[in-house]
Predicted model as a PDB file, atoms N, CA, C, CB and O in Angstrom, pLDDT in the B-factor column:
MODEL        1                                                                  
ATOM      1  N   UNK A   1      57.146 253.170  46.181  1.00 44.00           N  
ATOM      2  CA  UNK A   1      57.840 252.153  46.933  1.00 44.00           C  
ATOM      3  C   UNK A   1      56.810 251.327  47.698  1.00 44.00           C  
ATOM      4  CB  UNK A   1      58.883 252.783  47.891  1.00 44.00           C  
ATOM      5  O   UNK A   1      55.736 251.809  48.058  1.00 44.00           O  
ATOM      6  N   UNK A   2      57.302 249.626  48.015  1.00 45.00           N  
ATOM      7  CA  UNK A   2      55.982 248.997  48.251  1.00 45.00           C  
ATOM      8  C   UNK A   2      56.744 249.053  49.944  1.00 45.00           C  
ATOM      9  CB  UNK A   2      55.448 247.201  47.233  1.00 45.00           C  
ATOM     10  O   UNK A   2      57.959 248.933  50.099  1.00 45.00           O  
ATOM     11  N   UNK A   3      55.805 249.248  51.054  1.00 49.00           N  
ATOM     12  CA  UNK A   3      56.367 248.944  52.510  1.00 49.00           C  
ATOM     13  C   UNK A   3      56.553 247.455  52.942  1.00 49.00           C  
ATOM     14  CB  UNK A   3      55.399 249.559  53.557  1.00 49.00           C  
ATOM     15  O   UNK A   3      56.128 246.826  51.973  1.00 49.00           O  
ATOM     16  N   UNK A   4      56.848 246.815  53.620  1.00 54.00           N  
ATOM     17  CA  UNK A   4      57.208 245.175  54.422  1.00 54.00           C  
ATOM     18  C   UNK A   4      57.708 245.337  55.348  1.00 54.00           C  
ATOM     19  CB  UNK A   4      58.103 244.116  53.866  1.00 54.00           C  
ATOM     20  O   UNK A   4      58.932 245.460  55.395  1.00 54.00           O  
ATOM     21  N   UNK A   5      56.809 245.404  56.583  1.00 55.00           N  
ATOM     22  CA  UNK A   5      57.843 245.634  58.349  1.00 55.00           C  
ATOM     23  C   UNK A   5      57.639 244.617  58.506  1.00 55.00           C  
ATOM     24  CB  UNK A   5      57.473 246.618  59.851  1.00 55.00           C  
ATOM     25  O   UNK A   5      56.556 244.116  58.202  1.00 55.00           O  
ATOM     26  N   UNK A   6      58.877 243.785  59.180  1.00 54.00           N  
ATOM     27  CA  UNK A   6      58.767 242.457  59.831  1.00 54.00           C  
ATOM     28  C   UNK A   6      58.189 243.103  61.534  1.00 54.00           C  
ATOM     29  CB  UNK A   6      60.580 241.464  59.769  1.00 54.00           C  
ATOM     30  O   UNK A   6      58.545 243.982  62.318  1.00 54.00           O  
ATOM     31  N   UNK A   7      57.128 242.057  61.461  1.00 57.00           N  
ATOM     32  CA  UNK A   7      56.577 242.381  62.628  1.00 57.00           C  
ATOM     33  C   UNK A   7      57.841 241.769  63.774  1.00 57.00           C  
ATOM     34  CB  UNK A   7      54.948 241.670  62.713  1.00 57.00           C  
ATOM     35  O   UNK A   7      58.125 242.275  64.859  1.00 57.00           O  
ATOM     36  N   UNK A   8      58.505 240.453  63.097  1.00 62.00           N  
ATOM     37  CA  UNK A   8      59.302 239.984  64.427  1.00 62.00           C  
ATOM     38  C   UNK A   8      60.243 240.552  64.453  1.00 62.00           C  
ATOM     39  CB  UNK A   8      59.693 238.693  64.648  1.00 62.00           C  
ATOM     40  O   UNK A   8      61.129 239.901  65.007  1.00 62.00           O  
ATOM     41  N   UNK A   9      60.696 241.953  63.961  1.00 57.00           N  
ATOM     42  CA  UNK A   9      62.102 243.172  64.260  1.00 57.00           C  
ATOM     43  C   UNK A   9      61.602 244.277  64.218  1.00 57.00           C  
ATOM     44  CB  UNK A   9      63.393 243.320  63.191  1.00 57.00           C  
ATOM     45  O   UNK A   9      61.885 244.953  63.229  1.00 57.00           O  
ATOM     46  N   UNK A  10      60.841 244.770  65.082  1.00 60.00           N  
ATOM     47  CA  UNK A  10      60.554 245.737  64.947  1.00 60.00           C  
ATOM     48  C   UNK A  10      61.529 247.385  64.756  1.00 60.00           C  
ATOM     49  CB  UNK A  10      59.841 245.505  65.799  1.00 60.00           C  
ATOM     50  O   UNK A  10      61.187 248.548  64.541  1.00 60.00           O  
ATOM     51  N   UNK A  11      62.926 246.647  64.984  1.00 65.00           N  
ATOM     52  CA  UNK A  11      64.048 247.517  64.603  1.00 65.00           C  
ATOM     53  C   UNK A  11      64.119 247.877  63.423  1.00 65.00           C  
ATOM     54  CB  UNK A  11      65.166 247.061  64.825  1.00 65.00           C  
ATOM     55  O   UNK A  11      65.239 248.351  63.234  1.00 65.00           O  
ATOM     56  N   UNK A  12      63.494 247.902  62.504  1.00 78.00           N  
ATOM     57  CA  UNK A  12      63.778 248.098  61.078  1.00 78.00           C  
ATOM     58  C   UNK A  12      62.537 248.081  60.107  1.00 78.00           C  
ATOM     59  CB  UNK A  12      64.736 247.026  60.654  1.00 78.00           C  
ATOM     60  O   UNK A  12      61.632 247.251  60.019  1.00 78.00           O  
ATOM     61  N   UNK A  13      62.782 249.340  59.347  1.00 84.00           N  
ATOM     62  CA  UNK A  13      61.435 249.087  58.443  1.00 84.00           C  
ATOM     63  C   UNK A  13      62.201 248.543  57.033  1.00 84.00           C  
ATOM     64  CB  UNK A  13      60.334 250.746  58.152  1.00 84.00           C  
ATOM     65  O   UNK A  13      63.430 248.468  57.029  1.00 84.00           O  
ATOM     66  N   UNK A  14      61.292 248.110  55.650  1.00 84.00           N  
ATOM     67  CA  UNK A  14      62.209 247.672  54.706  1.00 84.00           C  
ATOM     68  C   UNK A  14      61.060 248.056  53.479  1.00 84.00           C  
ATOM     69  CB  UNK A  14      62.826 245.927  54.921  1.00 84.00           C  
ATOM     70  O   UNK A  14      60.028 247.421  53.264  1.00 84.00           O  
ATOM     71  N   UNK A  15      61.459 249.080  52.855  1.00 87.00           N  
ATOM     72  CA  UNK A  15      60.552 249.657  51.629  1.00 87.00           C  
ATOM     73  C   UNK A  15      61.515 248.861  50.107  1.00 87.00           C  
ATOM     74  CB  UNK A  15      60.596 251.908  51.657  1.00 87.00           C  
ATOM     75  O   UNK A  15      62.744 248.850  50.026  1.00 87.00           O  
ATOM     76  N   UNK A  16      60.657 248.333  49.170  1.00 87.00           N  
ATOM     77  CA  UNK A  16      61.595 247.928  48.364  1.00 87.00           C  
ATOM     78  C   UNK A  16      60.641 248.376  46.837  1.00 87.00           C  
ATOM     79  CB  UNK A  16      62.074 246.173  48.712  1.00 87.00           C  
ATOM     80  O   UNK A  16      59.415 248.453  46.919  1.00 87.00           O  
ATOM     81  N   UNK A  17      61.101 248.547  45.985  1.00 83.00           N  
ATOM     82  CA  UNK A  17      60.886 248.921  44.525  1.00 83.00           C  
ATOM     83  C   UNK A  17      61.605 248.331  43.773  1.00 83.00           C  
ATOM     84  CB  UNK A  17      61.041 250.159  44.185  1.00 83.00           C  
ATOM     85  O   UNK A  17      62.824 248.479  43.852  1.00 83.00           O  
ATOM     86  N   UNK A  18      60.741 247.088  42.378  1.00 77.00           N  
ATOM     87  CA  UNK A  18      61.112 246.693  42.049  1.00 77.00           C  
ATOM     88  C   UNK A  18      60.955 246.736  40.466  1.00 77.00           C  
ATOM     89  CB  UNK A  18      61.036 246.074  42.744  1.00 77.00           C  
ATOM     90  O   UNK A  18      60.007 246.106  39.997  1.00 77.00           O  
ATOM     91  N   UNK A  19      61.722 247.359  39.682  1.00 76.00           N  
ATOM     92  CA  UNK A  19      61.472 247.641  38.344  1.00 76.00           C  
ATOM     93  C   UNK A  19      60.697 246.951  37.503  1.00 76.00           C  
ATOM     94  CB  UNK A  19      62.427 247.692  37.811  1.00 76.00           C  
ATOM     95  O   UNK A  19      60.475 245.826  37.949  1.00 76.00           O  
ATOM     96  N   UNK A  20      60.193 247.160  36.470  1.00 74.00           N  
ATOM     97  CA  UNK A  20      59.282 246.448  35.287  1.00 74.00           C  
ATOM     98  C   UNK A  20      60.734 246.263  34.216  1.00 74.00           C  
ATOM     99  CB  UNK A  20      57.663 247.713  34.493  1.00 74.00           C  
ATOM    100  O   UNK A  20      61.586 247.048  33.802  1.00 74.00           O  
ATOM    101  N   UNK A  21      60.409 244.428  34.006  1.00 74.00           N  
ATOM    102  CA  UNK A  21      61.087 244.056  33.101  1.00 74.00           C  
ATOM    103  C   UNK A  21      61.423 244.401  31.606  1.00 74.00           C  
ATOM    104  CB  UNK A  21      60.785 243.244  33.186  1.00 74.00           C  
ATOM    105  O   UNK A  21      62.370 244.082  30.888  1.00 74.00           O  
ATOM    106  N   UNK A  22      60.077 245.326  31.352  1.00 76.00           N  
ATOM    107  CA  UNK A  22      59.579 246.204  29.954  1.00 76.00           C  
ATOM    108  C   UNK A  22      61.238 247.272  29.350  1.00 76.00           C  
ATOM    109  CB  UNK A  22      57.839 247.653  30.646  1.00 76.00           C  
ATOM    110  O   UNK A  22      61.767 248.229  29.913  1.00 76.00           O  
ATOM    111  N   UNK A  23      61.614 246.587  28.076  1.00 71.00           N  
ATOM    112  CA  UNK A  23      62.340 247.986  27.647  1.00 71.00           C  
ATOM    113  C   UNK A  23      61.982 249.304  27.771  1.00 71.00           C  
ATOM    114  CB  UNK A  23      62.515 248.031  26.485  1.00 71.00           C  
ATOM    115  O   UNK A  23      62.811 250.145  28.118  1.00 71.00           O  
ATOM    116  N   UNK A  24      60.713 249.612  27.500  1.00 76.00           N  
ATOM    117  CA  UNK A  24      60.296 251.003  26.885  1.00 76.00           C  
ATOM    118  C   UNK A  24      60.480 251.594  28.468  1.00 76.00           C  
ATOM    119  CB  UNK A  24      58.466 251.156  25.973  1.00 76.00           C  
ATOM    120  O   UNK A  24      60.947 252.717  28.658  1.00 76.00           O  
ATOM    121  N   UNK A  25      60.055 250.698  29.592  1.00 79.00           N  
ATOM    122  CA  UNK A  25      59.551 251.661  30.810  1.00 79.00           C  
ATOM    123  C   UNK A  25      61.292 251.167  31.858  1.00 79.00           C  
ATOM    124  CB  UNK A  25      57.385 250.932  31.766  1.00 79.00           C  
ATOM    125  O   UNK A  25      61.549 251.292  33.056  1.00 79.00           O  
ATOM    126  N   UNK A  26      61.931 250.744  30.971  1.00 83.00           N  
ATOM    127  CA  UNK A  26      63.909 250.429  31.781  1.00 83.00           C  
ATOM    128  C   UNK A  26      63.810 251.917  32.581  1.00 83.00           C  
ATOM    129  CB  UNK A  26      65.935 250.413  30.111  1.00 83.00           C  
ATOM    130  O   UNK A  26      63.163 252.894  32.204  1.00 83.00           O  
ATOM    131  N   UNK A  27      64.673 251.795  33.839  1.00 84.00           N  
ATOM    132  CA  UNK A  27      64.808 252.566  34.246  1.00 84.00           C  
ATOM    133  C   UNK A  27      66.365 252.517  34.661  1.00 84.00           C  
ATOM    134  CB  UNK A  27      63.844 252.693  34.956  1.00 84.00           C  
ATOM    135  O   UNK A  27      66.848 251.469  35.088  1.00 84.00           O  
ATOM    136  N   UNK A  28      67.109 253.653  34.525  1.00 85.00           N  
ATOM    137  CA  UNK A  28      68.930 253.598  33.912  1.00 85.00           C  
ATOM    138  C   UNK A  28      69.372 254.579  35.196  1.00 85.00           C  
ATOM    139  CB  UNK A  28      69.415 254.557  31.816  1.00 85.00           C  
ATOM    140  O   UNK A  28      68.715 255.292  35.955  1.00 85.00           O  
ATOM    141  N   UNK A  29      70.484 254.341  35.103  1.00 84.00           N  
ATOM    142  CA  UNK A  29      71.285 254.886  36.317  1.00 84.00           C  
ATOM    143  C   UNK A  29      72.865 255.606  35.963  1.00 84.00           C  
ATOM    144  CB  UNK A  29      71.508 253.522  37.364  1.00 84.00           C  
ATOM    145  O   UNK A  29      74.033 255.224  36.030  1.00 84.00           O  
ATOM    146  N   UNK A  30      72.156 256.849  35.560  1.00 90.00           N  
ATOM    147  CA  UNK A  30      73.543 257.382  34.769  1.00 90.00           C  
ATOM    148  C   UNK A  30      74.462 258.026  35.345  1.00 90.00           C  
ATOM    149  CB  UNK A  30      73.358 258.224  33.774  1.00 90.00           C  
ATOM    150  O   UNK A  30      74.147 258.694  36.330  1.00 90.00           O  
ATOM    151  N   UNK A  31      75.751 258.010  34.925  1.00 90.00           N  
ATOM    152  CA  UNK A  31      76.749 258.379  35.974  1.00 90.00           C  
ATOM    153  C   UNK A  31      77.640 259.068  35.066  1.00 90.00           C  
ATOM    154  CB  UNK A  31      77.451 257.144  36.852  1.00 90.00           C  
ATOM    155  O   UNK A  31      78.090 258.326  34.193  1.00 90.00           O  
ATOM    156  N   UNK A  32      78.186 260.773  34.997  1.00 92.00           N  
ATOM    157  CA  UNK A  32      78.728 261.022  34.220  1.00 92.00           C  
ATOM    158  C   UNK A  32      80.263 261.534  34.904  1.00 92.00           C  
ATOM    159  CB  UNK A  32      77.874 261.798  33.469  1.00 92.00           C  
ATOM    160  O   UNK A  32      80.191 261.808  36.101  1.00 92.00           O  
ATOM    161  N   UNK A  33      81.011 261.617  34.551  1.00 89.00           N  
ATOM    162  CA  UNK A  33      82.382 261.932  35.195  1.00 89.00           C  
ATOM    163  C   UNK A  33      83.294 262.994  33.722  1.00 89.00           C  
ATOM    164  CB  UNK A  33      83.338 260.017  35.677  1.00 89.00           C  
ATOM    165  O   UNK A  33      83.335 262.693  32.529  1.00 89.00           O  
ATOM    166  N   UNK A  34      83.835 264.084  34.332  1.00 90.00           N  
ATOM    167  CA  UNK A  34      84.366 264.829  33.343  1.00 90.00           C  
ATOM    168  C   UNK A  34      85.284 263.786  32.307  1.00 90.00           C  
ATOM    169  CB  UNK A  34      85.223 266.024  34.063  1.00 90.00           C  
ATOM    170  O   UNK A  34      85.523 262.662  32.749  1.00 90.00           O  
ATOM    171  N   UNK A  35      85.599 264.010  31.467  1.00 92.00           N  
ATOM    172  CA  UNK A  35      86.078 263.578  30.433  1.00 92.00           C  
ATOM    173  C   UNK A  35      86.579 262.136  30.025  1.00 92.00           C  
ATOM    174  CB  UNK A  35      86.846 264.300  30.342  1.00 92.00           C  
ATOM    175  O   UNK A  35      87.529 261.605  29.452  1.00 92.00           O  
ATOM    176  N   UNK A  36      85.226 261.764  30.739  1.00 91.00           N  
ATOM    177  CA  UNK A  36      85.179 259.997  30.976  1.00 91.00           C  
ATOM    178  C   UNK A  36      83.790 259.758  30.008  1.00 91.00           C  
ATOM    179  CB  UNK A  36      84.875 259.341  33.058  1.00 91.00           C  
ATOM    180  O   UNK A  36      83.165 260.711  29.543  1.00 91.00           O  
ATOM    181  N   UNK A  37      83.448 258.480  29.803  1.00 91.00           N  
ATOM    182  CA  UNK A  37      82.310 258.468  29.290  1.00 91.00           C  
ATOM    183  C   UNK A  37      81.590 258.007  29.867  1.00 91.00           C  
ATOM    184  CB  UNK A  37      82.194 258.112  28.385  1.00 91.00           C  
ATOM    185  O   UNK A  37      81.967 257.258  30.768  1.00 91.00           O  
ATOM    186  N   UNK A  38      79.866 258.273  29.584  1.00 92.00           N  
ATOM    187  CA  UNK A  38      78.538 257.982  30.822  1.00 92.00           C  
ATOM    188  C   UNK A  38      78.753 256.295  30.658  1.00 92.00           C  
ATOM    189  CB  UNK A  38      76.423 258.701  30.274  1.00 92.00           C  
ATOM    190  O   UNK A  38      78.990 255.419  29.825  1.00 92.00           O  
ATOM    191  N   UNK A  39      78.454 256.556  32.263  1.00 91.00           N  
ATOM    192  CA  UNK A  39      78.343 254.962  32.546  1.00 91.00           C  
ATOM    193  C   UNK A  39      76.914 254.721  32.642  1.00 91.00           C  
ATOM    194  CB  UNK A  39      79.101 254.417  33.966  1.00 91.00           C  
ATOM    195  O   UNK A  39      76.343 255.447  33.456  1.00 91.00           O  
ATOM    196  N   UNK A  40      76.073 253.746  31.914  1.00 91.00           N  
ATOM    197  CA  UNK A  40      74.519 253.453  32.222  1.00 91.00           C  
ATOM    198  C   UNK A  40      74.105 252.333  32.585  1.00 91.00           C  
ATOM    199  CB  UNK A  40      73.721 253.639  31.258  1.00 91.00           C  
ATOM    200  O   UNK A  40      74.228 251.412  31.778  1.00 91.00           O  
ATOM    201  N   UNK A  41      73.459 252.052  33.968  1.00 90.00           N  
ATOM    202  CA  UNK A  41      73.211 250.915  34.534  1.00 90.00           C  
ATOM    203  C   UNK A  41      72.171 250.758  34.640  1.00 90.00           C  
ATOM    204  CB  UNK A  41      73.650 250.682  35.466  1.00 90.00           C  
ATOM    205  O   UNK A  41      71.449 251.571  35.216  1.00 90.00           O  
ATOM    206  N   UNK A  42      71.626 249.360  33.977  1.00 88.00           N  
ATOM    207  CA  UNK A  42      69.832 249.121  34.451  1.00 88.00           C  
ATOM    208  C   UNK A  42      69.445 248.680  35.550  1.00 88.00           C  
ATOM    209  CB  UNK A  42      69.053 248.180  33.719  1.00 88.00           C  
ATOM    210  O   UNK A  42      69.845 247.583  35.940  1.00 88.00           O  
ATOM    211  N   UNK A  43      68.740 249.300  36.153  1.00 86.00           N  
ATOM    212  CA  UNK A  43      68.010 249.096  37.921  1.00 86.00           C  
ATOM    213  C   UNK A  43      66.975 248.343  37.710  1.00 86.00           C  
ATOM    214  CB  UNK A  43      67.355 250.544  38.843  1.00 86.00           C  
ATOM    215  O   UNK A  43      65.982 248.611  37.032  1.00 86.00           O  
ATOM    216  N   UNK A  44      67.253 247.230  38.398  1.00 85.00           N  
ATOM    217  CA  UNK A  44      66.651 246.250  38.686  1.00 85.00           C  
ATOM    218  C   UNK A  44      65.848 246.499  40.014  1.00 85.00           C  
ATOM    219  CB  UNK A  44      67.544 245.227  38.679  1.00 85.00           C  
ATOM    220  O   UNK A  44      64.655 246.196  39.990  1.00 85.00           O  
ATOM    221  N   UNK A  45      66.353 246.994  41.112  1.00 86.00           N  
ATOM    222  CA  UNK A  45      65.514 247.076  42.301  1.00 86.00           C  
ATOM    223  C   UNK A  45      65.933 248.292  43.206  1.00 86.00           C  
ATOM    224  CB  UNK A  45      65.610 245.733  43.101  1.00 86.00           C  
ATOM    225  O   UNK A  45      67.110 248.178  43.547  1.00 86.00           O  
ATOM    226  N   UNK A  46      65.163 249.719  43.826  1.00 88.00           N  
ATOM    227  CA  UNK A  46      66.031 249.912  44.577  1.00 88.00           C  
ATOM    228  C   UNK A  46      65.030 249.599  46.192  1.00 88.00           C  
ATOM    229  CB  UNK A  46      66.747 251.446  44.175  1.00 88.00           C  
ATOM    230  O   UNK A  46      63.804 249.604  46.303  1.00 88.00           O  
ATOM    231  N   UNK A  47      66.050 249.356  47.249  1.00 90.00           N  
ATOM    232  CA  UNK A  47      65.673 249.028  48.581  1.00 90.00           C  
ATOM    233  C   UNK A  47      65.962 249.857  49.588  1.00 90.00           C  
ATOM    234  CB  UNK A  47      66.139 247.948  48.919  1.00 90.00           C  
ATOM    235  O   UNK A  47      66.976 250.534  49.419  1.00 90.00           O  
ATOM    236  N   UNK A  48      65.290 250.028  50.727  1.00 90.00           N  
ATOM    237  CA  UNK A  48      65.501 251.083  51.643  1.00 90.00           C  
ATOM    238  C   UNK A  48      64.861 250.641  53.190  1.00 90.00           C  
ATOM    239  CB  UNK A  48      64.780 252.455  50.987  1.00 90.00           C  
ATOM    240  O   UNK A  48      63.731 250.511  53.661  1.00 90.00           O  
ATOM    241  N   UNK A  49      65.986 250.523  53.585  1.00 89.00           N  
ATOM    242  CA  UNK A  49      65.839 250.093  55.299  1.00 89.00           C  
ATOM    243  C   UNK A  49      66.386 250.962  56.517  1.00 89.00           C  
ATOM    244  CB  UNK A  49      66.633 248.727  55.551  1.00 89.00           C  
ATOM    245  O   UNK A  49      67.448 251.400  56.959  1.00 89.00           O  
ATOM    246  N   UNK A  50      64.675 250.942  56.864  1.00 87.00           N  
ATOM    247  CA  UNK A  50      65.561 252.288  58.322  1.00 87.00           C  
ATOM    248  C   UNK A  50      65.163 251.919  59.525  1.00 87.00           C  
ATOM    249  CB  UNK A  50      65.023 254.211  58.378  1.00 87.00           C  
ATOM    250  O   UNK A  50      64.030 251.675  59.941  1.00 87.00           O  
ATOM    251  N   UNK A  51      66.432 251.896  60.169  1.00 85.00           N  
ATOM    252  CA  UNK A  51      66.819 251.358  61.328  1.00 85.00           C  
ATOM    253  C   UNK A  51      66.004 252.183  62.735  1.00 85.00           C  
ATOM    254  CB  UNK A  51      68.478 251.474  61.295  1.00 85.00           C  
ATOM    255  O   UNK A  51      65.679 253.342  62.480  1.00 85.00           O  
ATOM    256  N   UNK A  52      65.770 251.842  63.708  1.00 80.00           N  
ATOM    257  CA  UNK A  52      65.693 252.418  64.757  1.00 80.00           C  
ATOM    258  C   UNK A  52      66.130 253.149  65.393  1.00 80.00           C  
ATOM    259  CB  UNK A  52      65.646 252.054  65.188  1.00 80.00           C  
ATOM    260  O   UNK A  52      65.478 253.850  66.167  1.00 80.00           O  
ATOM    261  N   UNK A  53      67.881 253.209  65.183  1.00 82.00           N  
ATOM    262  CA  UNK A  53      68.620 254.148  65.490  1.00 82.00           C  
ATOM    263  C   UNK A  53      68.616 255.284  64.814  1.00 82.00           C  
ATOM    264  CB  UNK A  53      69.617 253.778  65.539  1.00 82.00           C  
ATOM    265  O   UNK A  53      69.018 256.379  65.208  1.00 82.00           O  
ATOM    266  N   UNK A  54      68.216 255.045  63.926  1.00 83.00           N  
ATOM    267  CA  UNK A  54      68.222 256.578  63.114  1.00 83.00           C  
ATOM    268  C   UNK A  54      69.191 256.588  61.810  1.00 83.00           C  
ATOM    269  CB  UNK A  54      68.862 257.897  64.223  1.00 83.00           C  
ATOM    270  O   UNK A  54      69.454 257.475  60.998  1.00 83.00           O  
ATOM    271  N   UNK A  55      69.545 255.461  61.922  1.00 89.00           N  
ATOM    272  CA  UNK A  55      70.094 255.012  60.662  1.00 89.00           C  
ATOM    273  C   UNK A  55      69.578 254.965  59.173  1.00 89.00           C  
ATOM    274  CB  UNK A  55      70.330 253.927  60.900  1.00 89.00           C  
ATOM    275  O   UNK A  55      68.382 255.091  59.432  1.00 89.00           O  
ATOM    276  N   UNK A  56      69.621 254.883  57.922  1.00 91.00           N  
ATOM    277  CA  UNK A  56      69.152 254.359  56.957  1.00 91.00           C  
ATOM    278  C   UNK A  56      69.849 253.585  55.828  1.00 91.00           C  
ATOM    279  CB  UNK A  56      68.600 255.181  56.595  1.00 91.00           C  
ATOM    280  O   UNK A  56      70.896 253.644  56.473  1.00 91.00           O  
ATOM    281  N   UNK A  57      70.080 253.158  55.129  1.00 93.00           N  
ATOM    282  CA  UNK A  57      70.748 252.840  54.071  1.00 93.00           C  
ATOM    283  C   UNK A  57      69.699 252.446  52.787  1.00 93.00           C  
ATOM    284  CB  UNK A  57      71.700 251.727  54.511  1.00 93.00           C  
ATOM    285  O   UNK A  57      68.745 251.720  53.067  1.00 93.00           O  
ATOM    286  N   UNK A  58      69.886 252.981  51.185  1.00 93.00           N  
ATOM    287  CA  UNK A  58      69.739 253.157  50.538  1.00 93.00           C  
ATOM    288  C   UNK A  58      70.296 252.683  49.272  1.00 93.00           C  
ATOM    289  CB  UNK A  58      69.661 253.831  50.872  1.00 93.00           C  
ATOM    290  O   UNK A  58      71.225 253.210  48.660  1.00 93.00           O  
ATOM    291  N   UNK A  59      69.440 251.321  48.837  1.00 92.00           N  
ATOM    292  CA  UNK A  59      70.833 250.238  47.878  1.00 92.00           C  
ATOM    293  C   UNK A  59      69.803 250.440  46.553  1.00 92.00           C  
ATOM    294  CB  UNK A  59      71.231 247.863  48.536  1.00 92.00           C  
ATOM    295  O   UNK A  59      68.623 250.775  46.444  1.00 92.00           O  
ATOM    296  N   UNK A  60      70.960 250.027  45.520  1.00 87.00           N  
ATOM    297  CA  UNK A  60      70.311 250.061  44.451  1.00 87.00           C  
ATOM    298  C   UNK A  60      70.924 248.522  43.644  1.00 87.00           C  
ATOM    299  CB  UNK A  60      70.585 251.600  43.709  1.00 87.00           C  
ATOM    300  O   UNK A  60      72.105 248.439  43.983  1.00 87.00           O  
ATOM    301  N   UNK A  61      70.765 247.992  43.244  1.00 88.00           N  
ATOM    302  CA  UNK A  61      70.519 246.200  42.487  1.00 88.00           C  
ATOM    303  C   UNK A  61      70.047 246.934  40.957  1.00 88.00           C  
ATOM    304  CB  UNK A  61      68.712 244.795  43.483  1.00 88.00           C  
ATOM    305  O   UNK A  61      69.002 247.432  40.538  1.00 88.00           O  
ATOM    306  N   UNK A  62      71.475 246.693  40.370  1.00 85.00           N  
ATOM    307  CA  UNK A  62      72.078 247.049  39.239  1.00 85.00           C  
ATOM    308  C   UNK A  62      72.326 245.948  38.199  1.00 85.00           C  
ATOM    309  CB  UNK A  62      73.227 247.645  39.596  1.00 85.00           C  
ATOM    310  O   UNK A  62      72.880 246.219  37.133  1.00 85.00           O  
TER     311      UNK A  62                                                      
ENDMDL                                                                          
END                                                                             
């Protein structure tokens, strides 16, 4: 993951990862549910921002 703190918020840090456009190196997001069929999503980016409070949240750009 690459780091980026805005120096002017220091409330928040913001780590972001951003996939390679490459088929061979796709990176998929599989989701299986009993007697459903896998759902597979290509990840485009995932991002991660943590708050001061002690918060975090954890997105993924599908």
């Amino acid at each position: 993951m690459y780091g980026k703190q805005d120096d002017d918020d220091p409330l928040i840090a913001h780590f972001e990862r951003k996939e390679p456009n490459n088929p061979q190196q796709q990176v998929t997001y599989c989701i299986k549910v009993k007697n459903k069929p896998e759902y597979r999503l290509k990840v485009d980016a995932i991002n991660l921002n943590l708050y001061a409070t002690g918060v975090g949240i954890l997105s993924f750009s599908c």
